[in-house]
C-alpha positions as CSV (number, residue, x, y, z in Angstrom):
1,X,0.0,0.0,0.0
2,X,1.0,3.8,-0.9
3,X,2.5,5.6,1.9
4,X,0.5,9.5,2.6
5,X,3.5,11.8,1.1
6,X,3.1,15.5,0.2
7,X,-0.3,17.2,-0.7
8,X,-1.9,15.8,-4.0
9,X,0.7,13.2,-4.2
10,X,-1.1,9.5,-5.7
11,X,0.2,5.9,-5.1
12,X,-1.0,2.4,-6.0
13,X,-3.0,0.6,-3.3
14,X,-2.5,-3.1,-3.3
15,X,-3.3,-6.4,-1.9
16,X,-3.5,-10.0,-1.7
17,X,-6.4,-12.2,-0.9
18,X,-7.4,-15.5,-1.4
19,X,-4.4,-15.9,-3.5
20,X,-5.6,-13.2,-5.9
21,X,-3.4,-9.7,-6.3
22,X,-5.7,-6.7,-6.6
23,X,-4.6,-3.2,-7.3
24,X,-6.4,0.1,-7.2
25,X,-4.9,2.9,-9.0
26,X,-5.3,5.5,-6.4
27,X,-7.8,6.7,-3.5
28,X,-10.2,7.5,-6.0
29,X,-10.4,4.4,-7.1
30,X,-9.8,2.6,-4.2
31,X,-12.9,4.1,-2.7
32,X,-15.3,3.4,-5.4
33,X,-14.4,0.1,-5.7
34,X,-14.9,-0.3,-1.5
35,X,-18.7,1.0,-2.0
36,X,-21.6,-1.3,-1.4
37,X,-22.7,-2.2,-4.6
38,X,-25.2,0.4,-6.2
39,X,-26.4,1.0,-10.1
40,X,-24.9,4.1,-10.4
41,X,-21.2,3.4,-9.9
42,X,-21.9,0.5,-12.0
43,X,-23.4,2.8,-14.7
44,X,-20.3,5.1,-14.1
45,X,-18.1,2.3,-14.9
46,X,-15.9,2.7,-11.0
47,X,-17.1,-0.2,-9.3
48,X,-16.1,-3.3,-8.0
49,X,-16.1,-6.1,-10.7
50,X,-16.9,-8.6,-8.1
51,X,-18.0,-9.3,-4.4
52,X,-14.1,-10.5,-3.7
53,X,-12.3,-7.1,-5.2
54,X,-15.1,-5.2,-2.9
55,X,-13.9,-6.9,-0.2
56,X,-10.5,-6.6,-1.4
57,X,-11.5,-2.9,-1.8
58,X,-12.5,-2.4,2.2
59,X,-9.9,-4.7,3.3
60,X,-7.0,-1.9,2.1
61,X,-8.9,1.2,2.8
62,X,-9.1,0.1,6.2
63,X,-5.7,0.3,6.3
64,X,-5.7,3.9,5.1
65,X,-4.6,6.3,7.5
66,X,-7.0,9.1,8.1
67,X,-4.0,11.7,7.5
68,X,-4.0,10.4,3.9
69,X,-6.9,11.9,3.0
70,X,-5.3,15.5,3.6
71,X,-2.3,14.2,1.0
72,X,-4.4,13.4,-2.0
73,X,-7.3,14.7,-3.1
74,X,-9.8,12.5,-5.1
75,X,-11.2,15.9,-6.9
76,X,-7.8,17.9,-8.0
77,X,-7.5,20.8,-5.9
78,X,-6.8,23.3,-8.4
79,X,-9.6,22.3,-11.0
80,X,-12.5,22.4,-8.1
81,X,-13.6,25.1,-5.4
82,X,-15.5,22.7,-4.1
83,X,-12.2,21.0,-3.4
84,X,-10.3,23.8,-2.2
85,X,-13.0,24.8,0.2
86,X,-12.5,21.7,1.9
87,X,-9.3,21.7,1.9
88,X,-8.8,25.0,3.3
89,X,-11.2,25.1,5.9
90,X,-9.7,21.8,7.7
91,X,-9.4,22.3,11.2
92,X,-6.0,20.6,11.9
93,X,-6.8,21.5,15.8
94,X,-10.2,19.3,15.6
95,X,-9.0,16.4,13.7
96,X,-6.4,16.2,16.4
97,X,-7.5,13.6,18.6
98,X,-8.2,10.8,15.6
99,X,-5.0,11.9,13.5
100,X,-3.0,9.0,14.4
101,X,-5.9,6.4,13.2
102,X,-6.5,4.4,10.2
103,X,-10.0,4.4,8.5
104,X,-10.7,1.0,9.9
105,X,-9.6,2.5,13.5
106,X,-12.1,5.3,13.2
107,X,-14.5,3.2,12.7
108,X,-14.0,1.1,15.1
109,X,-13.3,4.6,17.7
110,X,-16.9,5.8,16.6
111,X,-18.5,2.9,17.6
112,X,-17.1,3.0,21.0
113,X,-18.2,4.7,24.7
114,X,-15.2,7.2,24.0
115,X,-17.0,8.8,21.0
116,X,-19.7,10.1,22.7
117,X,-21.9,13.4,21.3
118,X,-19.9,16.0,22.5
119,X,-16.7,14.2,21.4
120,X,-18.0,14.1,17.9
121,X,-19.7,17.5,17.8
122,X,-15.6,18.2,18.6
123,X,-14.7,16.4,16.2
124,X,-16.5,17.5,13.4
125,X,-14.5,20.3,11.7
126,X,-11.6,17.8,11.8
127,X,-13.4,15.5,9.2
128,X,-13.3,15.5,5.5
129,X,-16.3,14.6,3.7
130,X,-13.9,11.7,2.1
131,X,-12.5,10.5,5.6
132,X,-16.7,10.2,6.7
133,X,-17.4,8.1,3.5
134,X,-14.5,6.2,3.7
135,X,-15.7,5.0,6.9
136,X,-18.9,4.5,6.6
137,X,-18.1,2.2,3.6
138,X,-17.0,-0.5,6.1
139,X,-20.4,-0.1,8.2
140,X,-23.3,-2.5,8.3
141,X,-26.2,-1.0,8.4
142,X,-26.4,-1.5,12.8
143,X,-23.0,0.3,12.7
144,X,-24.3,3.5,10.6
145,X,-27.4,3.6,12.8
146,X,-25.6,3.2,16.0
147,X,-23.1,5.8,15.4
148,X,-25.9,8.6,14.3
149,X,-27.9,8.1,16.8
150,X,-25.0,9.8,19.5
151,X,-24.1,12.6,16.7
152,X,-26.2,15.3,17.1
153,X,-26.5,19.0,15.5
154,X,-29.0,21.4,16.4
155,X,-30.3,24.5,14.4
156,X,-33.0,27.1,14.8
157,X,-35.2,29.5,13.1
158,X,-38.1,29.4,14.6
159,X,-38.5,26.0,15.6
160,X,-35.3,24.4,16.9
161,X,-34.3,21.0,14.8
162,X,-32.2,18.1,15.8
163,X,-32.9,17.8,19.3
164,X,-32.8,14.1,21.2
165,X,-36.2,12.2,21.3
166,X,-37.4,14.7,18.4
167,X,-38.4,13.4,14.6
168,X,-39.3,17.2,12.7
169,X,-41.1,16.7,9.1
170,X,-40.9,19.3,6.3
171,X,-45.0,19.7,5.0
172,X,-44.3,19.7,1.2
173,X,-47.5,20.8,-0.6
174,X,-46.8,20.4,-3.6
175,X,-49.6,21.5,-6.7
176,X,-49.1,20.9,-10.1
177,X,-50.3,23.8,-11.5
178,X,-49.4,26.1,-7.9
179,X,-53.0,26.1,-6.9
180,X,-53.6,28.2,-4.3
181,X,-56.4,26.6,-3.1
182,X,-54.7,22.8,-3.6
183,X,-51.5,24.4,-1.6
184,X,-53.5,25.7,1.4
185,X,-55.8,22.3,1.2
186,X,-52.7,20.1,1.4
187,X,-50.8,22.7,3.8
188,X,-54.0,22.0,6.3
189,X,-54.1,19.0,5.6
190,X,-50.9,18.7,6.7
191,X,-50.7,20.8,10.0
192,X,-53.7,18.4,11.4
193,X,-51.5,15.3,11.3
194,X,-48.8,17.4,13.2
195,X,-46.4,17.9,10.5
196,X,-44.3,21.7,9.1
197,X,-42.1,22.1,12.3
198,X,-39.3,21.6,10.2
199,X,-40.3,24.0,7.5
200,X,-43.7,24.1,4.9
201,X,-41.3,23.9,1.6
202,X,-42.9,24.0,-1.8
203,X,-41.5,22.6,-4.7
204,X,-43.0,25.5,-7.6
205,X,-44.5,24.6,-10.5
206,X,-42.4,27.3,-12.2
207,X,-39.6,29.5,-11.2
208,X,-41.3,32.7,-12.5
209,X,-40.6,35.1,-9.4
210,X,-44.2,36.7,-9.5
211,X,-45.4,32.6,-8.5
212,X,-42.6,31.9,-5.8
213,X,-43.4,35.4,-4.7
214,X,-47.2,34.5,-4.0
215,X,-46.8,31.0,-2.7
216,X,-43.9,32.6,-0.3
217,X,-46.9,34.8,0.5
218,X,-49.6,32.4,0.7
219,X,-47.4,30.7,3.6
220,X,-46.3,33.5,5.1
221,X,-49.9,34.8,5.2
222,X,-51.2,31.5,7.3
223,X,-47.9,31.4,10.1
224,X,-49.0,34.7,11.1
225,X,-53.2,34.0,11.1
226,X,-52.3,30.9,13.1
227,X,-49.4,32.8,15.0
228,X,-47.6,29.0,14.0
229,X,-43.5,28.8,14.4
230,X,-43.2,27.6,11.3
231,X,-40.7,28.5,8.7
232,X,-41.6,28.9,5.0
233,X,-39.8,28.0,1.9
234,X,-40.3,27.9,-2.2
235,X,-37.5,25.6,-3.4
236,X,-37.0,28.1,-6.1
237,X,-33.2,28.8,-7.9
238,X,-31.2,30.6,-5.9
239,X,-31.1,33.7,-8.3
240,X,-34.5,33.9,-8.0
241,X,-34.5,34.2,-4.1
242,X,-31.7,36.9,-4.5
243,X,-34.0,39.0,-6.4
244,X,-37.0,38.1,-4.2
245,X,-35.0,39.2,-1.8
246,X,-34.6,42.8,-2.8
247,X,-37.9,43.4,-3.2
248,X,-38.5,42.7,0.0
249,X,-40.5,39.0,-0.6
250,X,-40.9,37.4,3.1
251,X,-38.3,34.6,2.5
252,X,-37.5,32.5,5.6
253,X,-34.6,30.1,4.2
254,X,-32.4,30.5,0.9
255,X,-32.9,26.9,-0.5
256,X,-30.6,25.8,-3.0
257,X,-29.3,22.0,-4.8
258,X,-26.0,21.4,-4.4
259,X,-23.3,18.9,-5.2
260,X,-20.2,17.5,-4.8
261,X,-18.2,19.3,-7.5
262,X,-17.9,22.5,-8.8
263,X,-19.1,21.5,-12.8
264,X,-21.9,19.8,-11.0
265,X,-22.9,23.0,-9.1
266,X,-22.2,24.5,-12.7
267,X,-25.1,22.1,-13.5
268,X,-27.4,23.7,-11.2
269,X,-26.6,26.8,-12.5
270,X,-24.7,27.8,-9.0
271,X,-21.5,29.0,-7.4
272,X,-20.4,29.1,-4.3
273,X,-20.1,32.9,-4.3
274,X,-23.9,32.9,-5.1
275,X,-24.5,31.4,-2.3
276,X,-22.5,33.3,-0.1
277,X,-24.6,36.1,-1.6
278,X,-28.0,35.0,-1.0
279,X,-26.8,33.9,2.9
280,X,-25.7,37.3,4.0
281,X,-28.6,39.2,2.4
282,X,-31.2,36.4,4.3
283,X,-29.6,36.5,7.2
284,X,-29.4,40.5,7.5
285,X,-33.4,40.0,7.8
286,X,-33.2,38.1,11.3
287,X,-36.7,36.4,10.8
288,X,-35.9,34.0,13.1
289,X,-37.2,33.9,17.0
290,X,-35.1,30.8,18.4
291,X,-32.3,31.0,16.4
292,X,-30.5,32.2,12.5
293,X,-29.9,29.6,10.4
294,X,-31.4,30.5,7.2
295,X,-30.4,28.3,4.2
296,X,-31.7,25.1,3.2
297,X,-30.0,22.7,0.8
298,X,-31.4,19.4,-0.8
299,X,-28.6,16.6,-2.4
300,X,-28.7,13.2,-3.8
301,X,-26.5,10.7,-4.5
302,X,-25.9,10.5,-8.7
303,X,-26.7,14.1,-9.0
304,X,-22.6,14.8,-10.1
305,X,-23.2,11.4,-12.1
306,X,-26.1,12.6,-13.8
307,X,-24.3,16.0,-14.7
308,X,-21.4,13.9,-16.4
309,X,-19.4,15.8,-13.6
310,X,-18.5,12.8,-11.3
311,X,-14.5,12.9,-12.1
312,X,-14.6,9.3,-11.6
313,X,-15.6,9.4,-8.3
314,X,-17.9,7.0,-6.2
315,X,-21.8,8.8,-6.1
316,X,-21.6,8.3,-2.8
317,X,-18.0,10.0,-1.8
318,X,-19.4,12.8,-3.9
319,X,-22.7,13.1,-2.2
320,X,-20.4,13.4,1.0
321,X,-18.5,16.1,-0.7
322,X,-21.8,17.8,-1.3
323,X,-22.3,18.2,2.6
324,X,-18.9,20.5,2.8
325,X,-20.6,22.8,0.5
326,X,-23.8,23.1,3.1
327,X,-21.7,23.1,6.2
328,X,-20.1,26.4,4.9
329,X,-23.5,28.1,5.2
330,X,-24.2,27.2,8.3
331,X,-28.2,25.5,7.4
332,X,-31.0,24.9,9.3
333,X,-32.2,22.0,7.1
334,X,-29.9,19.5,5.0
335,X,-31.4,16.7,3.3
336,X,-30.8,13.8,1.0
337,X,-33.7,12.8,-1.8
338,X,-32.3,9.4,-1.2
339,X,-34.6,7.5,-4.3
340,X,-35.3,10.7,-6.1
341,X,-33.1,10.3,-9.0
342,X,-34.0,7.2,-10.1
343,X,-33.3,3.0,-10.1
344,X,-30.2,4.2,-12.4
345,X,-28.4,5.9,-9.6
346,X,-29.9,3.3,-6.7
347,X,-31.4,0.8,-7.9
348,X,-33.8,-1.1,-5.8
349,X,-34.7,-0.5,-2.0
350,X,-32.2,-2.4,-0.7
351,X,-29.6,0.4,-2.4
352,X,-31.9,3.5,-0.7
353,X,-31.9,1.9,2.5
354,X,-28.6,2.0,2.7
355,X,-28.2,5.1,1.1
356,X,-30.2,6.7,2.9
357,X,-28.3,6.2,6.3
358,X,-24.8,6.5,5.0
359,X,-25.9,9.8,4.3
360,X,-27.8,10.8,7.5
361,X,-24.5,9.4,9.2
362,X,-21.6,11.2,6.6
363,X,-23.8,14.8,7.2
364,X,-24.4,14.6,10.7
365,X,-20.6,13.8,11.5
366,X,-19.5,16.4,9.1
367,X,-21.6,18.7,11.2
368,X,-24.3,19.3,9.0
369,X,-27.8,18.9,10.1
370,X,-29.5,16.2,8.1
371,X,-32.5,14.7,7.3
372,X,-34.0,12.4,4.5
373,X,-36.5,12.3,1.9
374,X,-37.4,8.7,2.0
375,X,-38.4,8.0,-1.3
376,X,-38.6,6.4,-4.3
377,X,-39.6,6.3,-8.2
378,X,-42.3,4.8,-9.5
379,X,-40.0,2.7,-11.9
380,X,-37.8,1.6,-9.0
381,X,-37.7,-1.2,-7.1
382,X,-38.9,-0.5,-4.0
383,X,-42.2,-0.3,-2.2
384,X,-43.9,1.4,0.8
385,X,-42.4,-1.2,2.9
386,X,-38.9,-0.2,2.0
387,X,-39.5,3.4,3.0
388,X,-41.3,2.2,6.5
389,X,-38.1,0.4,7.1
390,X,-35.8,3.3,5.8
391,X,-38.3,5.7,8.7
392,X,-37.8,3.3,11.3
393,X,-34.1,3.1,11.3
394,X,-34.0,7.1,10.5
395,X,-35.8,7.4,13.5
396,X,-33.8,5.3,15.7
397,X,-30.9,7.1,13.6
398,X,-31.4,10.2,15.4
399,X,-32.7,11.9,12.0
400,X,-33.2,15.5,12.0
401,X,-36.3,15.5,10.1
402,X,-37.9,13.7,7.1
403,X,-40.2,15.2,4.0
404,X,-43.7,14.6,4.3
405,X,-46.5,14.7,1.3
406,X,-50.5,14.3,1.1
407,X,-51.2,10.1,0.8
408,X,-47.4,10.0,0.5
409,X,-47.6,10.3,-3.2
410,X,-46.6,13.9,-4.8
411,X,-48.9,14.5,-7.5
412,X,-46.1,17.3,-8.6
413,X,-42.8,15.8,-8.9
414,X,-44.4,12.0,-9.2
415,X,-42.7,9.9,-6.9
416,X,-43.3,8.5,-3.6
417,X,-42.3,10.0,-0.4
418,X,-44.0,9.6,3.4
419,X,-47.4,10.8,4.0
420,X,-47.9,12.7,7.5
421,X,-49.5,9.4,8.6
422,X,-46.4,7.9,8.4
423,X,-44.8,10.2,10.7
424,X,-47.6,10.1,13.5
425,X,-46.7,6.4,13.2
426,X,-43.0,6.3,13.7
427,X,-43.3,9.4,16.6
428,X,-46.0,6.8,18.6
429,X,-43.5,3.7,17.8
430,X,-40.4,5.3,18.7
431,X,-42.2,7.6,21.4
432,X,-40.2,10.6,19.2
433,X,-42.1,14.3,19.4
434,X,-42.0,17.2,17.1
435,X,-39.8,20.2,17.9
436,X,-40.5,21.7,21.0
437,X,-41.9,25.0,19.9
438,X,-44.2,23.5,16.8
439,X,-45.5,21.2,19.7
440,X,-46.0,23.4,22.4
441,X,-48.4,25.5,19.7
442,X,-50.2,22.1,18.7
443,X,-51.4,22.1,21.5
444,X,-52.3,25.5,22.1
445,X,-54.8,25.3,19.3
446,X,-56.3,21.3,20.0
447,X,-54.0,19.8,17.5
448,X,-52.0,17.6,20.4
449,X,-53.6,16.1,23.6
450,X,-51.4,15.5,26.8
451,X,-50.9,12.0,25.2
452,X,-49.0,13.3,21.9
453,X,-52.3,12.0,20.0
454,X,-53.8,14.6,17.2
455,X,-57.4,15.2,17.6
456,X,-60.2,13.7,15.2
457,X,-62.2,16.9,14.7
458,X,-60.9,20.0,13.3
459,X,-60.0,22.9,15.8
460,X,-61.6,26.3,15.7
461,X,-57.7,28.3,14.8
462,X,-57.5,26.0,11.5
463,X,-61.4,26.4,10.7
464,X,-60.8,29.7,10.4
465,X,-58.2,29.0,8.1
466,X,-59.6,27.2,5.9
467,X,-62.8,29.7,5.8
């Protein structure tokens, strides 16, 4: 195996097993060829060409010394600002304590009574997103679960997110044509099932500003008839908040796509100096009444793929890559569309499950505070009883929050998601609540008995609403 020399310098990884002699060309490729199995890294030509060289795969990179990461860059550093901004915001001070370990050691560190939450929250400006999916790469699904359950960030606006024993859910109500009248009947629909303390986000129809403007509105206009701590956003191009923004629109969060590369940020039509715009201007606005975080981001594994911007990377080393970019923005809400993109990226549930909590895991130890849309295509395959088990371990995960649609189908952006049902299900199961402010108001207005149980009549505050 390679020694770690001087920065961006690349050596041959290589190994013997079961009288077989595998070599992997560099850490690039030594990582994708460690990954679980999934369709995209198969459709991107970097993966394993057999269970044995994946084994082969893990068996060196657990070998890899953590420092290495910090030597050679899988991305070069002068083509990517995604890159350099990882590179140059290491904390060398952080990473301290878990220098001296290899990527097998760190795992086996993080699954011990030393790595407790307040060692990790330590810890987290010392990771790279590569060192995080390097690791979770030799984690069964028990070990990714255990280990995000004790990592926790917390963020506020005006609800406060990622607090222990809590499970938050973004209302998404959707309309295909941005009905006003099909957004506010889904948007009650929603808050009698318990669900928005993470945010009411809308996914627009279009991106003409005059639209995002009135569904921004629209929201806006029912937080402050129900006097609800919610927080609004209209997942619209980041341009177009910027010049919402000047007129004076009431945006809550700057929502943006991102991804693990600068040509796939290109892709969504974004740069990190963009975003550095539209946070400063949101944040000068201090909307918030528990806290400031005011940007959201959404990723998903296969989006650099899907760009033809991958660099030969695993989608999944990328993806973590993708949480460096929101970490420098300091969110409220981060979360992976886990099944979004399609059986060509992740190709049956198995692959989301999986998916699904490497990425709660990689975000939340990077620092970033996650949560999941747990989700599929219809021309995956998966079912509604792949996403009930994705919720369940999510929940006993520790996740932030998870996305949450009418009937659990979007009639917008046609896939399948979680309805609000499924939510009041996992809260009772798990005995999770919502955040502490959304719930102290549920029950100020009937929607929550002393029992965490949602009424079955409408109260009188969201009659009036719907008047």
């Amino acid at each position: 195996m390679s020694m770690p020399g001087r920065a961006q310098r690349r050596g041959t990884f290589q190994t013997t097993l079961g009288g077989h002699s595998y070599s992997f060309a560099d850490l690039r490729d030594l990582l994708a060829k460690a990954t679980p199995l999934r369709s995209g890294d198969v459709l991107a030509g970097v993966a394993a060409e057999s269970a044995a060289e994946r084994v082969a795969a893990q068996t060196v990179l657990a070998d890899v010394p953590l420092a290495h990461f910090l030597d050679e860059a899988v991305v070069p550093y002068e083509d990517d600002d995604v890159t350099r901004l990882i590179m140059d915001s290491h904390d060398a001070e952080a990473f301290a304590p878990v220098r001296s370990l290899t990527v097998g050691g760190f795992r086996d560190w993080l699954l011990s009574w030393e790595a407790d939450t307040a060692a990790l929250t330590a810890l987290a400006p010392g990771l790279t997103p590569e060192m995080v999916a390097a690791t979770s790469k030799l984690m069964r699904v028990g070990d990714l679960v255990a280990v995000a359950r004790k990592t926790r960030v917390v963020t506020a606006l005006r609800t406060t997110i990622g607090l222990e024993g809590r499970l938050a859910t973004r209302l998404q109500p959707n309309h295909p044509t941005d009905d006003a009248v099909g957004i506010t009947a889904s948007l009650v629909d929603g808050l009698l099932h318990g669900a928005g303390d993470a945010v009411v986000g809308i996914n627009p129809a279009t991106d003409r500003p005059s639209t995002v403007r009135a569904l921004l509105e629209l929201v806006d206009d029912a937080r402050r008839r129900l006097d609800a701590p919610i927080q609004s956003c209209v997942l619209t191009h980041v341009t177009t908040t910027l010049e919402l923004l000047e007129q004076g629109a009431p945006v809550d969060l700057v929502f943006q796509s991102v991804a693990g590369t600068q040509a796939a940020n290109r892709g969504f039509g974004v740069t990190l100096d963009q975003l550095r715009e539209a946070h400063a201007a949101a944040s000068e606005l201090h909307r918030g009444t528990v806290g400031d975080n005011v940007t959201y981001f959404e990723t998903g594994q296969g989006s650099a793929l899907s760009a033809d911007a991958h660099h030969g990377v695993d989608e999944q080393t990328l993806e973590a890559r993708a949480y460096a970019v929101c970490r420098a923005f300091d969110p409220l809400l981060v979360n992976t569309v886990v099944g979004f993109i399609g059986p060509e990226y992740l190709y049956d549930g198995k692959q989301i499950l999986r998916a699904g909590l490497e990425d709660h895991l990689c975000g939340k130890l990077l620092g970033v505070p996650m949560g999941v849309d747990v989700c599929y295509t219809n021309h995956a395959e998966a079912d509604a009883d792949d996403t009930d088990t994705l919720l369940l371990t999510l929940g006993a995960a520790g996740c932030g929050f998870v996305i949450t649609v009418p009937g659990g189908d979007d009639i917008m952006l046609n896939y399948q998601s979680l309805s609000f049902q499924d939510v009041l299900q996992v809260r009772q199961t798990l005995g999770l609540r919502p955040a502490p402010e959304f719930e102290a108001w549920l029950g100020s207005v009937g929607l929550l008995d002393d029992a965490g149980r949602v009424p079955q009549l409408v109260p009188e505050p969201i009659r009036a609403l719907m008047a």
